[in-house]
N, CA, C, O and CB atoms as a CASP TS submission, in Angstrom:
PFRMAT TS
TARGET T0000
AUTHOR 0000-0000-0000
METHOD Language model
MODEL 1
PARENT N/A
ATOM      1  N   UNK     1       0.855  -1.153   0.000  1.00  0.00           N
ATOM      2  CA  UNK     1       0.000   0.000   0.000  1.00  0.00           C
ATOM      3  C   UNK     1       0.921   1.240   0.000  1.00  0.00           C
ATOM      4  O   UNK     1       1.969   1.276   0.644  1.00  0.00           O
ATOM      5  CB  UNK     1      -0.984  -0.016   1.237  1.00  0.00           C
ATOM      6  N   UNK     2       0.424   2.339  -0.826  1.00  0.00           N
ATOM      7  CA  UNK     2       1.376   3.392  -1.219  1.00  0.00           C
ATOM      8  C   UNK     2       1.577   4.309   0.074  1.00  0.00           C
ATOM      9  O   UNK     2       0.591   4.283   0.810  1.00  0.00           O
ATOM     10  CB  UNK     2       0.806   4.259  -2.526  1.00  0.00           C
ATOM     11  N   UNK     3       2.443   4.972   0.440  1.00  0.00           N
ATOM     12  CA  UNK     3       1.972   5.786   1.444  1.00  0.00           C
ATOM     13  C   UNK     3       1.714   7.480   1.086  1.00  0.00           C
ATOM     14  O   UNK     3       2.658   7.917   0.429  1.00  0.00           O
ATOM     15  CB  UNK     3       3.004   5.581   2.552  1.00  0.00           C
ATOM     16  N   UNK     4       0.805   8.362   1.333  1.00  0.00           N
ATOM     17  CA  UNK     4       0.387   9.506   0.963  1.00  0.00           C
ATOM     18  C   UNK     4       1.002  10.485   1.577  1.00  0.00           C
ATOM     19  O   UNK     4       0.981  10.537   2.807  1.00  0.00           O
ATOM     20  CB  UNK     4      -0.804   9.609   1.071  1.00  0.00           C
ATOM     21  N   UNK     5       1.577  11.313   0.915  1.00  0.00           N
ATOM     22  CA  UNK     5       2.869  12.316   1.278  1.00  0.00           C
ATOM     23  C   UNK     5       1.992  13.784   0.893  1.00  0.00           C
ATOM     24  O   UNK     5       1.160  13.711  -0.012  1.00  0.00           O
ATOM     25  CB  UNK     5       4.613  11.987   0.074  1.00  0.00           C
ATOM     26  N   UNK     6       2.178  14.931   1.510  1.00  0.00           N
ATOM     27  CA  UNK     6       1.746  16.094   1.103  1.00  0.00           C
ATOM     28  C   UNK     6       3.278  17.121   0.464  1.00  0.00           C
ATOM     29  O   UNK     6       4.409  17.344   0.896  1.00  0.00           O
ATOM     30  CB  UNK     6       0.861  16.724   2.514  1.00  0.00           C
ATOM     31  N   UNK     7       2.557  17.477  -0.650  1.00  0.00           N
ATOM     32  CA  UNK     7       3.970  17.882  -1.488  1.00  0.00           C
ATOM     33  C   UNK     7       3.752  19.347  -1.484  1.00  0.00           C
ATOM     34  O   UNK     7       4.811  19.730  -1.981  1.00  0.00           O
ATOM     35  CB  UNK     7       4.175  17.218  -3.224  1.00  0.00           C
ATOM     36  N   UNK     8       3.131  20.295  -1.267  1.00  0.00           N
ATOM     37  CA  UNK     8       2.538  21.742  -1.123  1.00  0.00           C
ATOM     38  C   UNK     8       1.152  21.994  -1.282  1.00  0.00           C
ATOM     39  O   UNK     8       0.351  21.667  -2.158  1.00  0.00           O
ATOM     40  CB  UNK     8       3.106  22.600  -2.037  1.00  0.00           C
ATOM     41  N   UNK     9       1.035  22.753  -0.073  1.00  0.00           N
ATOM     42  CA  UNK     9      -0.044  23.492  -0.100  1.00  0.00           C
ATOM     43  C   UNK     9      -0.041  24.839  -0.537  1.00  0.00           C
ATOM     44  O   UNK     9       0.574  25.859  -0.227  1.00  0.00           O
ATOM     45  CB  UNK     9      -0.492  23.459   0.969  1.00  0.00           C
ATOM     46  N   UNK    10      -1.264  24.404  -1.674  1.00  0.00           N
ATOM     47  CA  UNK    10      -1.401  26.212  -2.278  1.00  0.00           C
ATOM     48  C   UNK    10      -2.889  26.557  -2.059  1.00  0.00           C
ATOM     49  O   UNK    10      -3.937  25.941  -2.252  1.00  0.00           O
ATOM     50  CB  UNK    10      -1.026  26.512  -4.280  1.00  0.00           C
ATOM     51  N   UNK    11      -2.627  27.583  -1.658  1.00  0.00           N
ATOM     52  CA  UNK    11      -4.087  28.787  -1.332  1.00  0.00           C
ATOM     53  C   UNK    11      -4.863  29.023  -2.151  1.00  0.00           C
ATOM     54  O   UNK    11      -5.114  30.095  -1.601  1.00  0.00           O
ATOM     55  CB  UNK    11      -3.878  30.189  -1.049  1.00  0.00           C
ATOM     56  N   UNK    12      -5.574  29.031  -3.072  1.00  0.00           N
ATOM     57  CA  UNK    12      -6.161  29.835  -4.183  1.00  0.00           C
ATOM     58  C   UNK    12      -7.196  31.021  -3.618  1.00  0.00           C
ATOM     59  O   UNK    12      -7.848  31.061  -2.575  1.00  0.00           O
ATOM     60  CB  UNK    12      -6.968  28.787  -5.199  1.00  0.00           C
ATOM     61  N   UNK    13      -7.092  31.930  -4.673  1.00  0.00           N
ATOM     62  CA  UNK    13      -8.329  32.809  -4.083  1.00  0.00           C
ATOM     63  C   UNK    13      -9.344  32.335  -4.289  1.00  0.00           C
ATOM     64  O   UNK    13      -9.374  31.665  -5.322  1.00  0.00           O
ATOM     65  CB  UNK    13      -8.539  34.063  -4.497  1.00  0.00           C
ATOM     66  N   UNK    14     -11.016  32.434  -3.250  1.00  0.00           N
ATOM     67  CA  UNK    14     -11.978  32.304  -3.795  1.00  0.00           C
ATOM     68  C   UNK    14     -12.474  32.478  -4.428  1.00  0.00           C
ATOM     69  O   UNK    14     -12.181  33.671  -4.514  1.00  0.00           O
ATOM     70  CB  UNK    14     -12.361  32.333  -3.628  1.00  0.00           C
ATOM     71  N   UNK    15     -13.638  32.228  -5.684  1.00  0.00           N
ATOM     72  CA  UNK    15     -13.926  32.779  -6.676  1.00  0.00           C
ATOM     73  C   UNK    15     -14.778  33.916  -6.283  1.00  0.00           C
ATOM     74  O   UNK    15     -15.359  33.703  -5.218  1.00  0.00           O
ATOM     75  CB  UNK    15     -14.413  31.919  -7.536  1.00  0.00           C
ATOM     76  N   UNK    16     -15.048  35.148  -6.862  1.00  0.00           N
ATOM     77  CA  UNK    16     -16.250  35.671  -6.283  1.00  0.00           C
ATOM     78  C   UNK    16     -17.218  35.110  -6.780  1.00  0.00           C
ATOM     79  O   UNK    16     -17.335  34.347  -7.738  1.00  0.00           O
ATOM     80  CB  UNK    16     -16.447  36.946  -6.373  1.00  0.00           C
ATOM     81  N   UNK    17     -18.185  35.703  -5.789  1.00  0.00           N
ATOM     82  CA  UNK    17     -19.709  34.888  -6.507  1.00  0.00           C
ATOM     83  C   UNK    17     -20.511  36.082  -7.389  1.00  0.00           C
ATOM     84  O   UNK    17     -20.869  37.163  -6.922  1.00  0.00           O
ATOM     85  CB  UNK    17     -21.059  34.227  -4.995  1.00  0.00           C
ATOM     86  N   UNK    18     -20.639  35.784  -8.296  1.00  0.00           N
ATOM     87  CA  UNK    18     -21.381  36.475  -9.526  1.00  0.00           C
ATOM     88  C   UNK    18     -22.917  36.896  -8.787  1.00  0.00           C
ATOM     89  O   UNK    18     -23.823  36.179  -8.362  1.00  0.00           O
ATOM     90  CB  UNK    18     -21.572  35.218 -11.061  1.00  0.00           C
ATOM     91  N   UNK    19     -22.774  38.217  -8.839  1.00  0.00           N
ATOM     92  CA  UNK    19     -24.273  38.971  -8.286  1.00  0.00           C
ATOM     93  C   UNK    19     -25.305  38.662  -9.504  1.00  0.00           C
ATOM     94  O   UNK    19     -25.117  39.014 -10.668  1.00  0.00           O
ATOM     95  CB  UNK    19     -24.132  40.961  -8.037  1.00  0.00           C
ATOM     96  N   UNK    20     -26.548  37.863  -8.969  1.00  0.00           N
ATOM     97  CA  UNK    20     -27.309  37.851  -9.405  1.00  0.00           C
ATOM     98  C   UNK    20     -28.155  39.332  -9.769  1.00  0.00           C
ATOM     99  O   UNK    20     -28.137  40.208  -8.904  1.00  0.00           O
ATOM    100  CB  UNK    20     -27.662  36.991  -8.792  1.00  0.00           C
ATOM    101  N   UNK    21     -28.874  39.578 -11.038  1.00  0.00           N
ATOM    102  CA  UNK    21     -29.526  40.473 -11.008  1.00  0.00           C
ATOM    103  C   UNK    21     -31.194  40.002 -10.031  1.00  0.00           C
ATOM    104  O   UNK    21     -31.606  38.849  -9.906  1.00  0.00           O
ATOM    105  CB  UNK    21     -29.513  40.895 -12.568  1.00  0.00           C
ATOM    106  N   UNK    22     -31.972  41.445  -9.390  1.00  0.00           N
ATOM    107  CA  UNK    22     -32.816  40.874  -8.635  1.00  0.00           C
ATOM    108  C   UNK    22     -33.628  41.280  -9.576  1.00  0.00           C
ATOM    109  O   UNK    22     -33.489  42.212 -10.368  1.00  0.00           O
ATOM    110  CB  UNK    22     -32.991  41.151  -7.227  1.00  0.00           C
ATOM    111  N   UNK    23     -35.141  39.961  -9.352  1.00  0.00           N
ATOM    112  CA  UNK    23     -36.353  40.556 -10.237  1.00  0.00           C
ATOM    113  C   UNK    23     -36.639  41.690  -9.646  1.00  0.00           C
ATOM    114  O   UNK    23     -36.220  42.185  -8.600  1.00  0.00           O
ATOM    115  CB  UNK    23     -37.677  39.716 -10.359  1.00  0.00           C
ATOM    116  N   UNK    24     -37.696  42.191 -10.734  1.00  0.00           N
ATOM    117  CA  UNK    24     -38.682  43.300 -10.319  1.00  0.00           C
ATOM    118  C   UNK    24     -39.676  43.195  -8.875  1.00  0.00           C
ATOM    119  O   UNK    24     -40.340  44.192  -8.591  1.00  0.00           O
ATOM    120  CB  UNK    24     -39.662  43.397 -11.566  1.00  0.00           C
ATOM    121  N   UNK    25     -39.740  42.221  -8.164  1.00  0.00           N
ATOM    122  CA  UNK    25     -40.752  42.287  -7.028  1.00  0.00           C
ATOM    123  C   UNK    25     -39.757  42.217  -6.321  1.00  0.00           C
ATOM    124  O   UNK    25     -40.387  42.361  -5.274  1.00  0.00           O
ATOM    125  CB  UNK    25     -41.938  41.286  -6.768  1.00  0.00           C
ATOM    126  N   UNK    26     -38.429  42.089  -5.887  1.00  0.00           N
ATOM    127  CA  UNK    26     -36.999  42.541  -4.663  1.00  0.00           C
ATOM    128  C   UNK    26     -36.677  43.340  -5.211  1.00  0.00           C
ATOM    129  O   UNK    26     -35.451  43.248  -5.259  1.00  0.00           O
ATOM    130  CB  UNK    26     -35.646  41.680  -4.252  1.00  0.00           C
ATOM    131  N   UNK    27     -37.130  44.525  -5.942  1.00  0.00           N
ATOM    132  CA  UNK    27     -36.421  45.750  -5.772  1.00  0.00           C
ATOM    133  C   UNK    27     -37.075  46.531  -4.515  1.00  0.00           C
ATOM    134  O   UNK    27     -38.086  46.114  -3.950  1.00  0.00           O
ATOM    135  CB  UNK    27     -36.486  46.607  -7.145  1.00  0.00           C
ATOM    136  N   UNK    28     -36.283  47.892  -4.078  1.00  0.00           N
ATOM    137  CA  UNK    28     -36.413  47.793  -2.695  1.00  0.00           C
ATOM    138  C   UNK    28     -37.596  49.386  -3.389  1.00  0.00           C
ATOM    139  O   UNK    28     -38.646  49.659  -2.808  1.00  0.00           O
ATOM    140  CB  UNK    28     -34.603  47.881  -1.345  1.00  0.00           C
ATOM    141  N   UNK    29     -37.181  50.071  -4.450  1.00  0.00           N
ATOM    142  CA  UNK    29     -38.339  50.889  -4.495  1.00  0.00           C
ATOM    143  C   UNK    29     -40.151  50.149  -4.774  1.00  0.00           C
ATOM    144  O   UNK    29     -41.224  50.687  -4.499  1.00  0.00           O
ATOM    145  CB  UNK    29     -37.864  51.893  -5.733  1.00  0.00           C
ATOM    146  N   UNK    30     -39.857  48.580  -5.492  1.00  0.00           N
ATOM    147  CA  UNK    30     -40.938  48.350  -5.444  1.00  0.00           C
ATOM    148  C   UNK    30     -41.813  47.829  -3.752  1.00  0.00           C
ATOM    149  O   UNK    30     -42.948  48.012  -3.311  1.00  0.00           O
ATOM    150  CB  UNK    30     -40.866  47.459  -6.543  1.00  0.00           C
ATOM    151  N   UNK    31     -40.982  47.362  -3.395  1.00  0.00           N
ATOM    152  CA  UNK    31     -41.258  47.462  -1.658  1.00  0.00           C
ATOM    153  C   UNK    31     -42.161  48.423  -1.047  1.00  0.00           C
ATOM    154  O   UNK    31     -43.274  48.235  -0.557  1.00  0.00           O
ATOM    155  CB  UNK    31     -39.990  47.815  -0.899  1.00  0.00           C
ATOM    156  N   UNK    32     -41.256  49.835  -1.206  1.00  0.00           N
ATOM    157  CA  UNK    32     -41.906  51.272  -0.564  1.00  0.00           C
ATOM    158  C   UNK    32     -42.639  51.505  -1.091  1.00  0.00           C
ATOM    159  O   UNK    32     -43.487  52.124  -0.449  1.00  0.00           O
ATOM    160  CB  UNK    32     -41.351  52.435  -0.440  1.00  0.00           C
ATOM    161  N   UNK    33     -42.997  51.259  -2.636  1.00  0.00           N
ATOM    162  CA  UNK    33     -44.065  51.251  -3.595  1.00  0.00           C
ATOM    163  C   UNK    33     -45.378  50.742  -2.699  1.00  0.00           C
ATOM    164  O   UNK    33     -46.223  51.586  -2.400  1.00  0.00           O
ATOM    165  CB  UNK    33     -43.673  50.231  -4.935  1.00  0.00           C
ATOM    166  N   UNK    34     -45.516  49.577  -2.340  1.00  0.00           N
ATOM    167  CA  UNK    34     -46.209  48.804  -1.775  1.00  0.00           C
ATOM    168  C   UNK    34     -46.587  48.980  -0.653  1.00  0.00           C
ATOM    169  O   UNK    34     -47.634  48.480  -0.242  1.00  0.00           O
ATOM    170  CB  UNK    34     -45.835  47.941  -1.820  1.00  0.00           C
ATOM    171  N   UNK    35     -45.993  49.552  -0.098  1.00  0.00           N
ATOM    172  CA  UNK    35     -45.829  49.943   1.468  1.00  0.00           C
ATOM    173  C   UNK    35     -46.727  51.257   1.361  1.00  0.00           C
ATOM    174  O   UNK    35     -47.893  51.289   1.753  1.00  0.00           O
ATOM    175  CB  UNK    35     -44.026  50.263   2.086  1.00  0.00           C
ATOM    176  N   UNK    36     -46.142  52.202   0.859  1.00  0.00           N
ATOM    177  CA  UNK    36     -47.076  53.528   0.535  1.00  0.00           C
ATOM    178  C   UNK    36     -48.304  53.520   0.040  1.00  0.00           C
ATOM    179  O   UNK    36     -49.076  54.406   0.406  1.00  0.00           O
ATOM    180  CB  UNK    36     -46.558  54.324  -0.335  1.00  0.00           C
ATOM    181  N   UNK    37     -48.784  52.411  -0.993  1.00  0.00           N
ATOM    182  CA  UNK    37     -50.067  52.798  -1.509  1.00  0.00           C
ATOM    183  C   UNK    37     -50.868  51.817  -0.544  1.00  0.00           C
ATOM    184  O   UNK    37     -51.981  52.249  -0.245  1.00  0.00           O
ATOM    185  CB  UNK    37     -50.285  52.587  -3.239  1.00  0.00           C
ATOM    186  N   UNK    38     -50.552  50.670  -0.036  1.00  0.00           N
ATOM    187  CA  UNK    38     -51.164  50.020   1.492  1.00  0.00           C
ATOM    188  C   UNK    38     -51.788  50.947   2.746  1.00  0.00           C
ATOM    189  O   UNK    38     -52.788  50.730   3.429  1.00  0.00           O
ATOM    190  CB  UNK    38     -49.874  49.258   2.249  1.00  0.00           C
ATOM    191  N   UNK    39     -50.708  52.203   2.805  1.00  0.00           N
ATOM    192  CA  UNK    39     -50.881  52.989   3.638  1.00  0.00           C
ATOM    193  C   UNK    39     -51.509  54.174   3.615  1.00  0.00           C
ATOM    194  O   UNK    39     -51.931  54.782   4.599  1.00  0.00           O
ATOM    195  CB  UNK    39     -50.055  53.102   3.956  1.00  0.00           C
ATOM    196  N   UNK    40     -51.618  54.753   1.634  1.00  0.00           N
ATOM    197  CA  UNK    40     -52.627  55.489   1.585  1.00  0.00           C
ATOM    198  C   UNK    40     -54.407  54.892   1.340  1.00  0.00           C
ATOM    199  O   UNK    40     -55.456  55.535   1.297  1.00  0.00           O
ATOM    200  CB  UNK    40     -52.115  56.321   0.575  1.00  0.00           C
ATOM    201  N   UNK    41     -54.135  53.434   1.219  1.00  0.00           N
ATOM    202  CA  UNK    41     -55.851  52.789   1.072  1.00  0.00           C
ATOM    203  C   UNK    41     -56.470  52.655   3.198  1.00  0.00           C
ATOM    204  O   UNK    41     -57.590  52.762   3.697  1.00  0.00           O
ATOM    205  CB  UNK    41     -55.679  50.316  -0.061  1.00  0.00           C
ATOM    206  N   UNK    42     -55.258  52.425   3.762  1.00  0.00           N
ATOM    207  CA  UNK    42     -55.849  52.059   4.990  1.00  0.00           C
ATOM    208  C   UNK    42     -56.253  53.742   5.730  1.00  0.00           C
ATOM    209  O   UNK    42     -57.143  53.925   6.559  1.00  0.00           O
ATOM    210  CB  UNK    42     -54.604  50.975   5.954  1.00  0.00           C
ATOM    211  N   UNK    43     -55.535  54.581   5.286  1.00  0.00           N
ATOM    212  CA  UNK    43     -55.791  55.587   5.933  1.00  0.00           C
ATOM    213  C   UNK    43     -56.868  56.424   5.061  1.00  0.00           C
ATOM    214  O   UNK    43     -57.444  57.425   5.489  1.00  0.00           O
ATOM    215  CB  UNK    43     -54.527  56.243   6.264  1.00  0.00           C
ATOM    216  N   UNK    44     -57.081  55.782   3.584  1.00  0.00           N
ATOM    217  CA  UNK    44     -58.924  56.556   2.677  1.00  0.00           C
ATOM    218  C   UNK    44     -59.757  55.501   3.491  1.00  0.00           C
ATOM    219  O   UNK    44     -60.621  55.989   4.219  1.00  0.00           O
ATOM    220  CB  UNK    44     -59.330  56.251   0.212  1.00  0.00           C
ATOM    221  N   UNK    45     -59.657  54.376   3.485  1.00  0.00           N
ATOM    222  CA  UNK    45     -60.767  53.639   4.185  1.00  0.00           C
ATOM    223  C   UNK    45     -61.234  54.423   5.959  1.00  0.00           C
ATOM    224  O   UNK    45     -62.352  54.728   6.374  1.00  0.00           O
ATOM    225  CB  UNK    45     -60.063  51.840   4.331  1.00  0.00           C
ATOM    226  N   UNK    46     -59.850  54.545   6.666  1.00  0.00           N
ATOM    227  CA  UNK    46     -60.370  54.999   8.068  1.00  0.00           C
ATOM    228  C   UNK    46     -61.044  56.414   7.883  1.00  0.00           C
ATOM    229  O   UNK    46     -62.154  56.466   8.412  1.00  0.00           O
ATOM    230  CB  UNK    46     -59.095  55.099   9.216  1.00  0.00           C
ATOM    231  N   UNK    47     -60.686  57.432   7.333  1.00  0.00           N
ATOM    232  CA  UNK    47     -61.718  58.585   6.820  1.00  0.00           C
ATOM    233  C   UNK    47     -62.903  58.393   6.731  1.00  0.00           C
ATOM    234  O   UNK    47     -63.700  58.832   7.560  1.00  0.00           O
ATOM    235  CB  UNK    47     -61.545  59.044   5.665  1.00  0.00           C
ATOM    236  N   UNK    48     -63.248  57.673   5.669  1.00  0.00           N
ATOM    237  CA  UNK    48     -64.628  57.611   5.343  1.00  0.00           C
ATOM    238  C   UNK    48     -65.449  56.525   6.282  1.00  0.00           C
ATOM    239  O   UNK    48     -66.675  56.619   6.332  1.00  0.00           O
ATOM    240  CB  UNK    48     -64.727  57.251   3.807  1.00  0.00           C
ATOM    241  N   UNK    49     -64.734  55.450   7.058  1.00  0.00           N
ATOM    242  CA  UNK    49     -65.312  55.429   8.044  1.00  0.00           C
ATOM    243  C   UNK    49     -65.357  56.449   9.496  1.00  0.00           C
ATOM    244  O   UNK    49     -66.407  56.347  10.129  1.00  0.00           O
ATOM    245  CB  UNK    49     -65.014  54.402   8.163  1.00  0.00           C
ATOM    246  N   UNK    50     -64.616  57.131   9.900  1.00  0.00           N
ATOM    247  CA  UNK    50     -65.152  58.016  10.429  1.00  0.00           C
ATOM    248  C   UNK    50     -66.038  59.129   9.979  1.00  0.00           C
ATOM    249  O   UNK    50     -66.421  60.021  10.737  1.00  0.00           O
ATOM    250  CB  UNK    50     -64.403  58.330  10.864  1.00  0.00           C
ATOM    251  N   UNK    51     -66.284  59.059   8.978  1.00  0.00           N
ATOM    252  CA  UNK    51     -67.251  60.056   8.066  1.00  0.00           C
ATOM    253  C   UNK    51     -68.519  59.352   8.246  1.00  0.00           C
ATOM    254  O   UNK    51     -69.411  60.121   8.605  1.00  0.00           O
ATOM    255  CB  UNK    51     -66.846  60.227   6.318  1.00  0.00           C
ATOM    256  N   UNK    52     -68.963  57.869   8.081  1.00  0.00           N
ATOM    257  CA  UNK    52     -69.708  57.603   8.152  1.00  0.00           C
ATOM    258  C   UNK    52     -70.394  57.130   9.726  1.00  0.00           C
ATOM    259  O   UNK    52     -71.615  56.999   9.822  1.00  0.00           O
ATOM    260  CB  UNK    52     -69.535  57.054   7.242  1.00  0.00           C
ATOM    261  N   UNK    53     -69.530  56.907  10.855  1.00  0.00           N
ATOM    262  CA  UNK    53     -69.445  57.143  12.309  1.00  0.00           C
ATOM    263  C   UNK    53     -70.352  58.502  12.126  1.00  0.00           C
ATOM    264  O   UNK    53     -71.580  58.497  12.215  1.00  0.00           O
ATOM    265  CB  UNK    53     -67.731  57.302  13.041  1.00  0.00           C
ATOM    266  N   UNK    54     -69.522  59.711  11.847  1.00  0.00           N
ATOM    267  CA  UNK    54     -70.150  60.648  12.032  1.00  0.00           C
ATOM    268  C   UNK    54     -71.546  61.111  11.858  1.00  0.00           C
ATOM    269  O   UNK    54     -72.225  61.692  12.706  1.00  0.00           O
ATOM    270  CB  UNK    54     -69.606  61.145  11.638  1.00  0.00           C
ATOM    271  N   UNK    55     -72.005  60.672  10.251  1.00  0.00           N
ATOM    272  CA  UNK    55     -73.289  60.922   9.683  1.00  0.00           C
ATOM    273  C   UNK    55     -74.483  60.214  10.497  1.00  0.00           C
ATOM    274  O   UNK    55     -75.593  60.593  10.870  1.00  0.00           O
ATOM    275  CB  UNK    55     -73.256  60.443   8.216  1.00  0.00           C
ATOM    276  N   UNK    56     -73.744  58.992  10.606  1.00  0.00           N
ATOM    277  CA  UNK    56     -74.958  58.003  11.367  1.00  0.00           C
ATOM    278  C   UNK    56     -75.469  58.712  13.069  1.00  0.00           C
ATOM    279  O   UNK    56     -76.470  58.695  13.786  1.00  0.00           O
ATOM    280  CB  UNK    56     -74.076  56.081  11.675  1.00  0.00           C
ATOM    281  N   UNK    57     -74.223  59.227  13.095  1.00  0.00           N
ATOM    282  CA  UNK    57     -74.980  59.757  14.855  1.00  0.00           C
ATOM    283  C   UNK    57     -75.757  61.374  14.694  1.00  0.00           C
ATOM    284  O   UNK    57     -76.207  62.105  15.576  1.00  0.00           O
ATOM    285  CB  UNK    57     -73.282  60.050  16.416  1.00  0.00           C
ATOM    286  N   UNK    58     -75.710  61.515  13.589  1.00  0.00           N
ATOM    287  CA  UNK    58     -76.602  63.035  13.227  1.00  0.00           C
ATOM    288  C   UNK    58     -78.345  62.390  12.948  1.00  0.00           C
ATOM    289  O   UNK    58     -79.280  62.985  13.484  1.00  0.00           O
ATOM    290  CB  UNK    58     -75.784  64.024  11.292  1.00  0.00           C
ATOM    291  N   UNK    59     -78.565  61.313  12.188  1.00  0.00           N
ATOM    292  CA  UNK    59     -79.495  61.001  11.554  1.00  0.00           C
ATOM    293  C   UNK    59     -80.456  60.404  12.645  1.00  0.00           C
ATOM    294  O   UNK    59     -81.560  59.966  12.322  1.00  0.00           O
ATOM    295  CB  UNK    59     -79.084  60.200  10.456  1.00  0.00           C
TER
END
């Protein structure tokens, strides 16, 4: 049986890793996109329910 000898160790650099491009739904403006118009429907909906709170206790 042969016996296994180490003859040099060499380092290599790592490769870098190739940046993926991100789709269109991880971009971070489509995010805030999402975030903002979420936040202008929840805050037209609470209006007009307090609008309609309001009307109902006049009538």
């Amino acid at each position: 049986m042969p016996i296994a000898e180490i003859g040099a160790v060499v380092y290599g650099q790592p490769e870098k890793a190739v940046e993926k491009t991100k789709s269109f739904w991880q971009q971070p403006w489509f995010m805030w996109s999402c975030i903002g118009i979420a936040v202008l429907m929840i805050v037209y909906f609470a209006f007009n329910m307090l609008r309609d709170m309001n009307t109902s206790e006049s009538e």
